[in-house]
ZAVO-344917 format. One line per field, with one value per residue: residue number from 1; residue in one letter; z, x negated, y negated of N, C-alpha, C, O, CB in turn. Coordinates in steps of 0.05 Angstrom, whole numbers, plus 5000, padded with zeros to 4 digits. Atoms other than C-alpha are relative to their C-alpha. Glycine has a CB too. Layout:
// residues N
seq: (NUM; ...) .
type: (A; ...) .
n.up: (Z; ...) .
n.east: (X; ...) .
n.north: (Y; ...) .
ca.up: (Z; ...) .
ca.east: (X; ...) .
ca.north: (Y; ...) .
c.up: (Z; ...) .
c.east: (X; ...) .
c.north: (Y; ...) .
o.up: (Z; ...) .
o.east: (X; ...) .
o.north: (Y; ...) .
cb.up: (Z; ...) .
cb.east: (X; ...) .
cb.north: (Y; ...) .
***
This chain:
// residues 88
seq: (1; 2; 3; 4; 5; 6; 7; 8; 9; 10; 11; 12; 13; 14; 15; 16; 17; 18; 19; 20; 21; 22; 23; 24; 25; 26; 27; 28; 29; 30; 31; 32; 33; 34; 35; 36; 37; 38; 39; 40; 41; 42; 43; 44; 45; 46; 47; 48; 49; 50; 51; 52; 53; 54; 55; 56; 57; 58; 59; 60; 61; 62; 63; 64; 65; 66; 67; 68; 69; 70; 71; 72; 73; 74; 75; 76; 77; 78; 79; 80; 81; 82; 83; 84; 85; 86; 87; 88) .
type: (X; X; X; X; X; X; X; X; X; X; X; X; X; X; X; X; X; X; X; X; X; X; X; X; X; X; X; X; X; X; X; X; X; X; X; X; X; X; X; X; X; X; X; X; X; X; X; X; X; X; X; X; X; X; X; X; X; X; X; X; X; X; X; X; X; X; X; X; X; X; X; X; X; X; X; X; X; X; X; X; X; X; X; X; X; X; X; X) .
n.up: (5019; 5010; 5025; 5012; 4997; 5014; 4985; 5025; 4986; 4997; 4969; 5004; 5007; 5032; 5009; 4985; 4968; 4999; 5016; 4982; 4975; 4999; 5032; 5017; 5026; 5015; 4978; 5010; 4970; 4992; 4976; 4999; 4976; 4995; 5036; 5002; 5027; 4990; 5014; 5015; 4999; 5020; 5022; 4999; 4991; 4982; 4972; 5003; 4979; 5002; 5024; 4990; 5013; 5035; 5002; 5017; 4996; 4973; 4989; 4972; 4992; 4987; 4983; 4992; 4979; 4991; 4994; 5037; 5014; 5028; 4989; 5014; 5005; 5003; 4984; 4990; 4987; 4982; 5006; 4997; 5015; 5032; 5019; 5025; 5005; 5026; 4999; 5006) .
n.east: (4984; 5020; 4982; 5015; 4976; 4995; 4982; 4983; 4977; 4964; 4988; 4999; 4972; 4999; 5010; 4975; 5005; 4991; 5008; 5018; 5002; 5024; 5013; 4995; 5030; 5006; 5023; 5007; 4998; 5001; 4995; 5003; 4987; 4973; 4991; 4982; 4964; 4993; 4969; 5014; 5021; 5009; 5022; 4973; 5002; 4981; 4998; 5002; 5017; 5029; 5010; 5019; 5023; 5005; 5011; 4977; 4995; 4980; 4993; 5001; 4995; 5020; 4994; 5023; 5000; 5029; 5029; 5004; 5020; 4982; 4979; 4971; 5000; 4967; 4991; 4981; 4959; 4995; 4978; 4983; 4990; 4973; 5020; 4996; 5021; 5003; 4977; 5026) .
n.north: (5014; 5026; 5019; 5027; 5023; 5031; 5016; 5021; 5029; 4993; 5008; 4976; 4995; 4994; 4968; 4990; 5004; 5023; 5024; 5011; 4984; 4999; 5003; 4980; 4992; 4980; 4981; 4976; 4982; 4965; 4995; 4972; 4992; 4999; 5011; 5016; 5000; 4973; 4995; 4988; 4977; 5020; 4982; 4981; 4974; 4986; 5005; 5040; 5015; 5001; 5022; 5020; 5002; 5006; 5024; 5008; 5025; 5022; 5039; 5002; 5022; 5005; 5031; 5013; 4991; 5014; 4965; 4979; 4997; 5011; 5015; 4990; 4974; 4985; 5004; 4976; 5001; 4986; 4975; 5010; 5023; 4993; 5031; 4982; 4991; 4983; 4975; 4978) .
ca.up: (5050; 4995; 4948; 4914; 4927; 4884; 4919; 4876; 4877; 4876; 4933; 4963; 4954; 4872; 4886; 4931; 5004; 5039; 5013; 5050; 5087; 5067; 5001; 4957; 4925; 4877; 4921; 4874; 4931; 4940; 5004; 5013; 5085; 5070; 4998; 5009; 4943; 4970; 4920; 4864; 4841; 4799; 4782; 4763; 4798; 4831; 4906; 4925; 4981; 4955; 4910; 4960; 4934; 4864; 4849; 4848; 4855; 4913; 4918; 4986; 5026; 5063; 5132; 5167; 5233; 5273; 5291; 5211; 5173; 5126; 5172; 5131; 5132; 5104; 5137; 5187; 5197; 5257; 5272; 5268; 5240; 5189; 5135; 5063; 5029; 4952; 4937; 4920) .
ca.east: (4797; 4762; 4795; 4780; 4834; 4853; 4886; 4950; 4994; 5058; 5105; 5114; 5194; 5163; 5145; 5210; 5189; 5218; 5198; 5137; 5108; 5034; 4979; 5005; 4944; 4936; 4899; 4863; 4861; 4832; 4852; 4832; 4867; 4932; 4984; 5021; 5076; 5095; 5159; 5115; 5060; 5014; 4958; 5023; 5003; 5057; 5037; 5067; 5028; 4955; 4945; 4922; 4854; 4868; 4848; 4922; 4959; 4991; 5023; 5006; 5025; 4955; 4958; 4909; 4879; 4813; 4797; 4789; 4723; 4740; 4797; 4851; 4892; 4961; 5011; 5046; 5120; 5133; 5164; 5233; 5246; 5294; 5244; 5264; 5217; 5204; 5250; 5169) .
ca.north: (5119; 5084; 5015; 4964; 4905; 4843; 4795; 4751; 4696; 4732; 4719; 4784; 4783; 4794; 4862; 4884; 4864; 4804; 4734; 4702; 4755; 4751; 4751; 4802; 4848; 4902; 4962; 5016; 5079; 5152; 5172; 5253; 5259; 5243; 5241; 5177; 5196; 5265; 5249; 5261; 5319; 5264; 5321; 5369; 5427; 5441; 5420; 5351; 5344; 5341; 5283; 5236; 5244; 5219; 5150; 5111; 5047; 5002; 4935; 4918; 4854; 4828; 4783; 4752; 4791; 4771; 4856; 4873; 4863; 4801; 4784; 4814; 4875; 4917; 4883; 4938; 4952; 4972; 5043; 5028; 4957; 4944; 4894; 4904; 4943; 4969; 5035; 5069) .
c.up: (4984; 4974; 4995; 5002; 4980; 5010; 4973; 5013; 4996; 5022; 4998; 4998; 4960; 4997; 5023; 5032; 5000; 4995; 5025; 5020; 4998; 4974; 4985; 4975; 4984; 5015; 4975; 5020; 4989; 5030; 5012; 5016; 5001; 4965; 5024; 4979; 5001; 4977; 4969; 4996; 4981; 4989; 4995; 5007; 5023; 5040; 5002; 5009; 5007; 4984; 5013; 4992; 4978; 4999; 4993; 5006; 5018; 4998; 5033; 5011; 5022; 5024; 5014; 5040; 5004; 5004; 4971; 4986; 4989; 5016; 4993; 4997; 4990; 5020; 5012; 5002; 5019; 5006; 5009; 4989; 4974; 4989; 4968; 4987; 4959; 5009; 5007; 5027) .
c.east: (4981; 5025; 4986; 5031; 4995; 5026; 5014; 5010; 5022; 5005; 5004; 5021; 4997; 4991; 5028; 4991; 5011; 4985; 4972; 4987; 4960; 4983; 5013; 4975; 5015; 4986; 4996; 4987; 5000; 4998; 5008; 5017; 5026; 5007; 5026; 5024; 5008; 5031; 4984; 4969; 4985; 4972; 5024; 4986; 5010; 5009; 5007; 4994; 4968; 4989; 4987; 4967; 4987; 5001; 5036; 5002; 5015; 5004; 4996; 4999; 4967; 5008; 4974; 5000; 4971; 4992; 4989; 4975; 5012; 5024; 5026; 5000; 5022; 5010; 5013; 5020; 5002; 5018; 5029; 5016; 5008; 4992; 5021; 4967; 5004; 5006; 4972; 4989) .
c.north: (4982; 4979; 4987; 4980; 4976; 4986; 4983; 4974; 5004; 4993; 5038; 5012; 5006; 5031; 5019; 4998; 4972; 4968; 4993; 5016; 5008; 4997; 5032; 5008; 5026; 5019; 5026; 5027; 5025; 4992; 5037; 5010; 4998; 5004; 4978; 4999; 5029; 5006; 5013; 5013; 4972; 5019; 5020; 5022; 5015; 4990; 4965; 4982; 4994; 4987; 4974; 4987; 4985; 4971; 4988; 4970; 4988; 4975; 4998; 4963; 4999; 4973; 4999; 5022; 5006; 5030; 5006; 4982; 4978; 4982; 5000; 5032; 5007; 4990; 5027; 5001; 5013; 5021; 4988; 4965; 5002; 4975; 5020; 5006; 5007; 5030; 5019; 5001) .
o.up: (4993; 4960; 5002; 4994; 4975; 5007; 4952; 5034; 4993; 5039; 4979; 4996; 4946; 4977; 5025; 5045; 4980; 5002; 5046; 5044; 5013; 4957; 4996; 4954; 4988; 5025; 4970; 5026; 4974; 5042; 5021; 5007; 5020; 4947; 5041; 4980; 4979; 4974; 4961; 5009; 4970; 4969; 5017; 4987; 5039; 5053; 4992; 5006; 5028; 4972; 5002; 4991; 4971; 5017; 4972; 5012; 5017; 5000; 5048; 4999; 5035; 5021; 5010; 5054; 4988; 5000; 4967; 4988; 4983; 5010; 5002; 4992; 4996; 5042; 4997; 5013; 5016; 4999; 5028; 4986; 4955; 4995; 4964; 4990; 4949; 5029; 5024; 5032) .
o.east: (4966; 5042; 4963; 5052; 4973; 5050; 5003; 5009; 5038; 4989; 5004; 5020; 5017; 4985; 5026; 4996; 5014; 4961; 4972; 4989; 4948; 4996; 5009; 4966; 5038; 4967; 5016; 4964; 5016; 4987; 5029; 5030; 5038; 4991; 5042; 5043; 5010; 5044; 4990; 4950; 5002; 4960; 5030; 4975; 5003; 5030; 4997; 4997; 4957; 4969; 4972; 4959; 4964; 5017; 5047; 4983; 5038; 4987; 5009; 4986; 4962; 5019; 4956; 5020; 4957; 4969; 4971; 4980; 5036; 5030; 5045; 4983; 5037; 5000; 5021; 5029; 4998; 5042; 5030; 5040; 5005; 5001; 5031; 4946; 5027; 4999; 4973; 4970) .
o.north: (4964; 4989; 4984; 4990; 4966; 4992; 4977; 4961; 4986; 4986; 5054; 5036; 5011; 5044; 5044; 5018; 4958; 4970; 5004; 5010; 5024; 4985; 5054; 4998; 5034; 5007; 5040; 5024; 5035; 4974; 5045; 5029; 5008; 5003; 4985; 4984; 5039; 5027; 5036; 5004; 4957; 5013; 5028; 5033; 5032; 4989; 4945; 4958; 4989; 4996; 4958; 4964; 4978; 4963; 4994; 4955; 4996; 4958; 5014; 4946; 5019; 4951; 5015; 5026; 5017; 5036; 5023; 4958; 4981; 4959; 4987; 5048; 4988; 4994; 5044; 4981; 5037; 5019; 4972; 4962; 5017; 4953; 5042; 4994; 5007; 5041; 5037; 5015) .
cb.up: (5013; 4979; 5004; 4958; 5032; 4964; 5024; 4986; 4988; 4997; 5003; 5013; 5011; 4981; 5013; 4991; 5013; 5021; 4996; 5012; 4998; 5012; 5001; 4988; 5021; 4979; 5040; 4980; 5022; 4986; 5002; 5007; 5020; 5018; 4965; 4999; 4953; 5041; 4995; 4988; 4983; 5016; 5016; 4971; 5001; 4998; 5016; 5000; 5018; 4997; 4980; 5022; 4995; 4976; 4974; 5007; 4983; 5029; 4994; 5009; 5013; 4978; 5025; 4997; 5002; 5032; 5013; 4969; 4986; 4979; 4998; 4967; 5019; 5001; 4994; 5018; 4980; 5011; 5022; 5020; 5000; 5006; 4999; 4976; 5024; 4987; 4964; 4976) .
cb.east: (5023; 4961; 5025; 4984; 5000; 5003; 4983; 5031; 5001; 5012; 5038; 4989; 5022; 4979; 4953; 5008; 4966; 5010; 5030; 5011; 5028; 4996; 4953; 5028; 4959; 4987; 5019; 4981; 5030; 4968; 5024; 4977; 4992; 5013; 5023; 4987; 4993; 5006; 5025; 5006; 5008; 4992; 4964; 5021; 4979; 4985; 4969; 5014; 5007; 4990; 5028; 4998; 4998; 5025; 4969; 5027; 5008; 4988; 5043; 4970; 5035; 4978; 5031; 5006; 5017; 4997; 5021; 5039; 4993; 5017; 4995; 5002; 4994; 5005; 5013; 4999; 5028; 5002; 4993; 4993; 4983; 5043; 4939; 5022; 4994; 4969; 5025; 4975) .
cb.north: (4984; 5018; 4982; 5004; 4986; 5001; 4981; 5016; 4969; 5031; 4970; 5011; 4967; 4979; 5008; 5034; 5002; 5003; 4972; 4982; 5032; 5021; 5000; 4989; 5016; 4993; 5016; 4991; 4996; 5023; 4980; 5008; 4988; 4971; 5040; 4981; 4990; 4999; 4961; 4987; 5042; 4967; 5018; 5005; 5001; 5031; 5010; 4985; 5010; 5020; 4989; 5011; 5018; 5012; 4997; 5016; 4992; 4998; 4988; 5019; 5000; 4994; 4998; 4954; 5021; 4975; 5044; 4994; 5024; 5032; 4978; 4987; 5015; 5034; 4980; 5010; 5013; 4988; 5032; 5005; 4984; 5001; 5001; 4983; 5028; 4997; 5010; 4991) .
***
C-alpha cells in the first residue's frame, strides 16, 4: 500500500462518522492487493474488482497507537460494531 496523508481540523462527524473519534485526514492511496470501492469500475473496464491499484481518495479518521511508525493509524471498527459510518 502506498499514500500520502494530510491530516485536518474537521471533526470527524463532518465527513459522516461519529463526532470526536480522532484527526480526520485526506489519504491519497494505490493499494494493488485489494479494490476497496468494488461498488464502482473507476478505470471503466468492466471488472469492479481491480481498481485497487489506481491512485484514489479516502477520508480517514487517524488515532493515536504506540505499535505504528509516527504513532498514528486508521482508526479500526471492530467486526461487528454498530459506529456510524459514511454511506461510501
Amino acid at each position: 500500500m502506498y499514500s500520502y496523508v494530510w491530516p485536518t481540523t474537521l471533526n470527524s462527524s463532518d465527513i459522516g462518522f461519529g463526532a470526536d473519534k480522532g484527526i480526520v485526514a485526506l489519504a491519497i492511496t494505490s493499494h494493488p492487493d485489494f479494490d476497496d470501492t468494488p461498488k464502482y469500475d473507476e478505470n471503466k473496464d468492466g471488472n469492479l474488482k481491480n481498481d485497487g491499484g489506481l491512485w484514489h481518495s479516502h477520508w480517514v479518521v487517524l488515532v493515536k497507537d504506540k505499535m505504528c511508525s509516527g504513532g498514528l493509524k486508521v482508526r479500526d471498527i471492530p467486526k461487528g460494531a454498530k459506529v456510524k459510518t459514511p454511506v461510501t
